[in-house]
C-alpha positions as CSV (number, residue, x, y, z in Angstrom):
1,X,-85.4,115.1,22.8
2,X,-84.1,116.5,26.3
3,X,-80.7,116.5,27.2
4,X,-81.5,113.0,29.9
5,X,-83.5,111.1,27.8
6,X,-81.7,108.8,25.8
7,X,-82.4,108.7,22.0
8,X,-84.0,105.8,20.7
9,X,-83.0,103.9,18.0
10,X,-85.2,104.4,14.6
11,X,-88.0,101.5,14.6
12,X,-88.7,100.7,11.2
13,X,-87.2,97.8,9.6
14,X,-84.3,97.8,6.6
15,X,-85.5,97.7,3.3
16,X,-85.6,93.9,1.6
17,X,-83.2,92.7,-0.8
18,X,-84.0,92.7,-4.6
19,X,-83.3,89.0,-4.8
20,X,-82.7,86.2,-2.1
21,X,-79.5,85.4,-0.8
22,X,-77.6,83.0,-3.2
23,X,-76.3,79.7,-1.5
24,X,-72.9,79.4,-0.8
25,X,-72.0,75.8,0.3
26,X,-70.4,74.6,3.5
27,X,-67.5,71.4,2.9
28,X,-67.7,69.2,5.7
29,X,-63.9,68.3,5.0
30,X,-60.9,70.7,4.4
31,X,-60.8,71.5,0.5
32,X,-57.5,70.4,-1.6
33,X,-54.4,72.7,-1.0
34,X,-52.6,72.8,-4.0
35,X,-49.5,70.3,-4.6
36,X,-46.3,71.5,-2.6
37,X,-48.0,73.3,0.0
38,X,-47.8,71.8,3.5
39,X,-51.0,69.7,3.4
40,X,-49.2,67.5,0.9
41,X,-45.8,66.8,1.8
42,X,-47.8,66.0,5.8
43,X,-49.7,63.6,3.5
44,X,-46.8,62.4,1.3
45,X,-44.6,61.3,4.5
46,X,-47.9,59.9,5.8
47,X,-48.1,57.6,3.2
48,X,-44.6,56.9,2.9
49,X,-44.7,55.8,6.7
50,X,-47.9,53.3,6.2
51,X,-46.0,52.0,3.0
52,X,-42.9,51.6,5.6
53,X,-44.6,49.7,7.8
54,X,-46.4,47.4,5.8
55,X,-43.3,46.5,4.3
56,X,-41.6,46.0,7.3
57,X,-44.8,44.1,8.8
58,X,-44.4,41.8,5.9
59,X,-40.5,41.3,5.9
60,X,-40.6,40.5,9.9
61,X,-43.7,37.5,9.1
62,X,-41.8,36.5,6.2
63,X,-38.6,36.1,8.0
64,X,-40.5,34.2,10.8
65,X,-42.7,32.2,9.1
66,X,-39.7,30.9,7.5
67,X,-39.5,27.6,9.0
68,X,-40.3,24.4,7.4
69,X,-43.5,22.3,7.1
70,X,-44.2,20.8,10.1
71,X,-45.8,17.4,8.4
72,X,-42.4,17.2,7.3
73,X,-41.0,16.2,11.3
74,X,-43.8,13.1,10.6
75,X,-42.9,9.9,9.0
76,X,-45.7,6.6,8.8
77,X,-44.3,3.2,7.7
78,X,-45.0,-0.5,7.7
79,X,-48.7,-0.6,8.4
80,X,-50.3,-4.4,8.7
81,X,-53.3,-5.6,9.7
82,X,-52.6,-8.1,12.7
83,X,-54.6,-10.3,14.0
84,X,-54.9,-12.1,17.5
85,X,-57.5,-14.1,19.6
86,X,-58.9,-12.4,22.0
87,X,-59.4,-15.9,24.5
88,X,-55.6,-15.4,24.9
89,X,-56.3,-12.3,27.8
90,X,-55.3,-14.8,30.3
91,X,-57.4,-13.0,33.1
92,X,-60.8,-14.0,31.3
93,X,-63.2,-14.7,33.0
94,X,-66.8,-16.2,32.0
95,X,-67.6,-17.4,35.6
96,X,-68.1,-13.7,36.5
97,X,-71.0,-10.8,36.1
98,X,-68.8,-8.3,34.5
99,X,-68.6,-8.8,30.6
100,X,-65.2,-7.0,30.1
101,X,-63.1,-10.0,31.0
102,X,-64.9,-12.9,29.4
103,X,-63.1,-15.1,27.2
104,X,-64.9,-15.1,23.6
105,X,-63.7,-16.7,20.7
106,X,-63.4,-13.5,18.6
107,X,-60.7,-12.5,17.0
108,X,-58.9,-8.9,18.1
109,X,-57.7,-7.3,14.6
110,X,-55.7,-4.0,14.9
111,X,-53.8,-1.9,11.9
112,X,-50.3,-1.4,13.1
113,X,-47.9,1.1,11.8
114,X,-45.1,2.8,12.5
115,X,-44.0,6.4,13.3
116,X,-41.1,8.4,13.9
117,X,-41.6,12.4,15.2
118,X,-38.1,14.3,14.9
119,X,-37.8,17.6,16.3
120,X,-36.3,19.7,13.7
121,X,-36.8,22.4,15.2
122,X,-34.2,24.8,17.2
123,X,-35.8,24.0,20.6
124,X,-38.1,21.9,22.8
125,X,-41.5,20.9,20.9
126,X,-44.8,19.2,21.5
127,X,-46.2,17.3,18.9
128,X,-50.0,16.6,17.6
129,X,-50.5,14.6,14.4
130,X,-53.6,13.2,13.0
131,X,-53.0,10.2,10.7
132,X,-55.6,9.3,7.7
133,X,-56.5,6.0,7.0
134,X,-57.2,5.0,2.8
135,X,-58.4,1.9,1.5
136,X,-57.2,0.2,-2.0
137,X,-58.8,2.9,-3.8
138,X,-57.4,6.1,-2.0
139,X,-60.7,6.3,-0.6
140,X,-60.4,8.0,3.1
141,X,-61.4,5.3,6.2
142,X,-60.9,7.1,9.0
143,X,-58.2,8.4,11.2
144,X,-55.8,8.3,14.6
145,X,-53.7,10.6,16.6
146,X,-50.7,10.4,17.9
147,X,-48.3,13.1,20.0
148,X,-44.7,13.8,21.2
149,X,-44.4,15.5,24.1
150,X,-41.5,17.8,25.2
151,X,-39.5,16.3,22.1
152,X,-35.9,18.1,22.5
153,X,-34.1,19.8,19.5
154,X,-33.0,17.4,17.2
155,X,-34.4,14.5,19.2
156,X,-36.5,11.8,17.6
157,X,-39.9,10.0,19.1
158,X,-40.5,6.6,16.7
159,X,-43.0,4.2,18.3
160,X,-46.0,1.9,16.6
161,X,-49.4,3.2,16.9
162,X,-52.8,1.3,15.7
163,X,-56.3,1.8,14.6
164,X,-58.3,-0.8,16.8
165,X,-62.1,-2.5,16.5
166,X,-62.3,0.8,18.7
167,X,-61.5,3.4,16.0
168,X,-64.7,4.8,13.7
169,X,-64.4,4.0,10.0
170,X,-66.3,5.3,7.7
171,X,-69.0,3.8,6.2
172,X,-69.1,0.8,8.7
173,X,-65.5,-0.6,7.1
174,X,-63.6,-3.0,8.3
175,X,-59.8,-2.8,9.8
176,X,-59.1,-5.2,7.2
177,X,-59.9,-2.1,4.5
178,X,-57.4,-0.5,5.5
179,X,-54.5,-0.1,2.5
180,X,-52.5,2.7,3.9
181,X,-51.9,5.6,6.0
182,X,-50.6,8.9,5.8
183,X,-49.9,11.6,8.0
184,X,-53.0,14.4,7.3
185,X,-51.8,17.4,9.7
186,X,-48.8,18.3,12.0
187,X,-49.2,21.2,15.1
188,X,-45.9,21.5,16.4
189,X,-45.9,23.7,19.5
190,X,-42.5,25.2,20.1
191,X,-41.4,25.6,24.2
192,X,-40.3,28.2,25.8
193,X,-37.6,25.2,27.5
């Protein structure tokens, strides 16, 4: 070659291998480091920290969730059937077109009982209950709400409360039917005042 040419490299290819390349395979994840290197005391205090705050998660709803039953602010008593004649609306009115006043001979029957809502709470409270209706045999009838609202620590809310010719029974019972009542479900809703 002459002193400006440059020299070229040499064209032919390397010889082959005697056998092909062996595999050598490719983690997708770190591999194990030996216990007592870093990578496991970063994962020991890892889970140590989770166990932490599970425990502390379940301590805190524990200590919240303390607080009694509210079906146990709800008392039902004295249930009767009572009956009344319904002529005795002394507005009624036959001579009229409307049919909501007239004066028929049937008999108004309404289950009466009596409830008492106290607020044991440590604040204000509003109050849902749903009350359950049995027959003789314990058999469910149907069922009535009543409510409290803004019921003050401590406070107590008794009034009477009914199931009318209004309410839906099942089965297409009667008022009569009715043997007793309970108090089926509580939602107290605590105030912020």
């Amino acid at each position: 070659m002459t002193e400006g040419t440059p020299e070229r490299p040499d064209s032919t290819p390397p010889p082959l291998p005697a056998a092909p390349p062996t595999f050598t395979a490719v983690h997708p994840y770190p591999t194990a480091v030996p216990a007592g290197g870093k990578r496991g005391r970063t994962l020991t205090v890892v889970v140590a920290v989770v166990v932490l705050l599970l425990a502390a998660a379940g301590v805190s709803w524990w200590a919240l969730a303390g607080e009694e039953d509210p079906i146990d602010h709800v008392e039902v008593s004295g249930g009767k059937l009572i009956t009344s004649d319904s002529d005795a609306y002394e507005d009624c009115d036959d001579t009229d077109e409307y049919t909501y006043n007239d004066c028929d001979a049937d008999t108004d029957e309404t289950y009466e009982f009596v409830y008492k809502i106290t607020n044991k709470g440590d604040g204000p409270a509003n109050y849902s209950v749903i009350v359950n209706a049995f027959d003789e045999d314990g058999d469910f009838l149907g069922q009535t709400y009543i409510g409290s609202a803004h019921l003050a620590a401590g406070k107590t809310d008794a009034d009477k409360s009914q199931f009318s010719d209004y309410s839906e029974l099942e089965d297409e019972r009667e008022l009569s039917d009715i043997a007793s009542v309970k108090v089926a479900y509580v939602e107290r809703v605590a105030l912020a005042n």
